[in-house]
Phi, psi and omega in degrees: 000143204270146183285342181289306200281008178262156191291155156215164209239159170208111169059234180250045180213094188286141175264165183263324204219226191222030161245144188206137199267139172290162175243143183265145196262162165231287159097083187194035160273137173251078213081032197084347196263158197267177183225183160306356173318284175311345164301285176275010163291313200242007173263318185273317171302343189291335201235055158291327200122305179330144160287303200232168194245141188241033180340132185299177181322122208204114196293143176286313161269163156298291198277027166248026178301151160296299205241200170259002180282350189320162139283157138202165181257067183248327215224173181281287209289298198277352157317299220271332171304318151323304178308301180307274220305309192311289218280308183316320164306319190286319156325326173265302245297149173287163222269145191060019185282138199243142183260169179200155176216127170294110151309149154208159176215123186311303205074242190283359207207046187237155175069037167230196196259153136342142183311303194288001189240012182111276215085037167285174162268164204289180159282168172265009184266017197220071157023022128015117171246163181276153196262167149234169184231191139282333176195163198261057175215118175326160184274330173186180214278133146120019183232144184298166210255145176274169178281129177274148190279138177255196197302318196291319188286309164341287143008283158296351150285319175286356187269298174332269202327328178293303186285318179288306156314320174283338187304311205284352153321281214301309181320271160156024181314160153268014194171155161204130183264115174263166179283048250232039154210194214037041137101015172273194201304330196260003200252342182279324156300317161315322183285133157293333180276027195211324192240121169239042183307164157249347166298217194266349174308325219226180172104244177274124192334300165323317190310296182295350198244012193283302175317325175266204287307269161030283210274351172287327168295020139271313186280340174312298199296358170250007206263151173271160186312346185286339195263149175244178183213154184220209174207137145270123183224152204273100130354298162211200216201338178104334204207150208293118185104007174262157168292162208243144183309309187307299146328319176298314211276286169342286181321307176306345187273299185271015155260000122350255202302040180226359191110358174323190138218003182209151160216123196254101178274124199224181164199162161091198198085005234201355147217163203267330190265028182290126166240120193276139167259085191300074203226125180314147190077339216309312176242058140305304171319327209261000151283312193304305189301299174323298211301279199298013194242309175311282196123187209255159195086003180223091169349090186272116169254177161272087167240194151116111172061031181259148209192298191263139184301350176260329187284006177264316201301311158286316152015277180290340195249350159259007168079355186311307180209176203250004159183180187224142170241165188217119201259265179271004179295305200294269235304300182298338196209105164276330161305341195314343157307312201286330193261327137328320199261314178313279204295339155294342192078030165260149170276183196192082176323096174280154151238170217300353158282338189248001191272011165277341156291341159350159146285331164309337227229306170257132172277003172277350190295325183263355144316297199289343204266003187114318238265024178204000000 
């Protein structure tokens, strides 16, 4: 049996297989409430092939949005917006397909335009709100510089975080990923180049990682036993004096022993000037290392450029990691389950409006796909 296509478990929440849609910003939120876009964004991923649906980055606040188009779980309106797309997905998704939602909080990379529209930070005649940190250094030159947070503003984010996690119990997620890389508010404590803090916030590694454990413990204490919970964490940074695979692996230990059941290891964001060698697979390593650094008991996933069902499929079978996730692969292929489980030989429970379209079934499948 092909290893992509076996089952795994996170915490109390079984997957039928080791694919995971990654979450994506879409930015066609209206004040965090979702719109139909998201209807048929996550209506069509429910029935990819994937075990779990990643909902995208999804602000705790109004001012932890990246942009103003985000989602978020701040409000009664954007819960309930929420609620719809979720059931709906779930209605069609092929069987046993499980959901998950990213927490975030932007910070310092908070207050810009959508990506397609430039991605500057906003103006104040485009309504530009003030941002926070860790510390009071712009993410880059020509960008407003944040406020750094003290105990209380702390307080109030770890409250956010709290109040989003009971909204996404309530929604009905199965799972919640914070957002702890690519360079937002908890990957920015984390980071030495980002947080120069002298209190106990800052410093020493134990020092950066008190604020992000901080707040998985508060969302660990409110989730019900049914839900599991991970993080996404940056592998590197890209850059000299940044976290470290080593650091990555330290963090995965200790939000481990705090009750993960999962960590999707990604890297870089946190400065404009990391320069990434974007080449398949490229932070395969920095999983492997977390895989072997962590210990038993913890999910390790992959991402970043994994694109063919055999090279995910290999992956899994030299052991770098324990699932793989996919991102614009699923944008480009909303199908890509399907074209996976074909090309390992594995089955894969279409439904039953679309399985005249099989490949076993239609002779047109291998037309379309080249192979004749």
């Amino acid at each position: 049996m092909s290893t992509l296509f076996s089952p795994l478990t996170l915490g109390p929440v079984p997957l039928p297989n080791r694919i995971a849609v990654a979450p994506m910003c879409q930015y066609a939120a209206n004040d965090g409430v979702m719109a139909d876009w998201h209807l048929q964004h996550l209506m069509t991923l429910a029935m990819s092939g994937a075990g779990l649906v990643t909902v995208e980055a999804t602000a705790v606040e109004r001012r932890g949005r990246i942009t103003p188009r985000c989602c978020g779980l701040y409000s009664d309106d954007a819960e309930a917006a929420m609620a719809r797309v979720i059931a709906a997905a779930r209605a069609v998704a092929l069987p046993g397909v499980k959901f998950a939602v990213q927490l975030a909080h932007a910070g310092r990379k908070a207050s810009t335009a959508p990506p397609f529209e430039g991605g500057k930070p906003l103006t104040p005649d485009q309504d530009a709100w003030a941002t926070v940190s860790a510390s009071a250094l712009p993410f880059a030159d020509g960008w407003p510089p944040p406020l750094a947070l003290d105990a209380a503003g702390m307080a109030r984010v770890k409250d956010a975080f709290v109040d989003a996690a009971r909204r996404a119990a309530r929604v009905g997620f199965d799972a919640i990923e914070l957002h702890m890389t690519h360079g937002y508010l908890l990957a920015q404590f984390l980071s030495p180049l980002s947080n120069l803090r002298e209190d106990a916030y800052g410093g020493s590694l134990e020092n950066r990682m008190r604020f992000p454990l901080e707040v998985a413990d508060a969302v660990a204490a409110v989730l019900p036993a049914s839900m599991a919970w991970g993080a996404r964490i940056t592998g590197s940074e890209w850059l000299e004096g940044g976290i470290t695979p080593d650091e990555a692996a330290a963090l995965a230990r200790a939000l481990k022993g705090r009750g993960a059941a999962f960590v999707c290891v990604s890297s870089g964001g946190n400065s404009p000037l990391s320069r990434i060698p974007a080449t398949p697979g490229y932070q395969v390593p920095f999983a492997a290392h977390v895989k072997a650094h962590a210990g038993e008991g913890l999910a390790v996933r992959a991402v970043g450029l994994i694109v063919a069902p055999r090279e995910a499929e290999a992956i899994l079978e030299r052991g770098e990691a324990d699932w793989i996730a996919l991102g614009r692969a699923f944008l480009d292929d909303p199908r890509w389950g399907w074209r996976a489980a074909q090309t390992l030989g594995q089955p894969l429970a279409l439904p039953p409006r679309y399985a005249r379209a099989a490949p076993t079934v239609w002779p047109g499948a291998a037309w379309l796909r080249g192979t004749v």
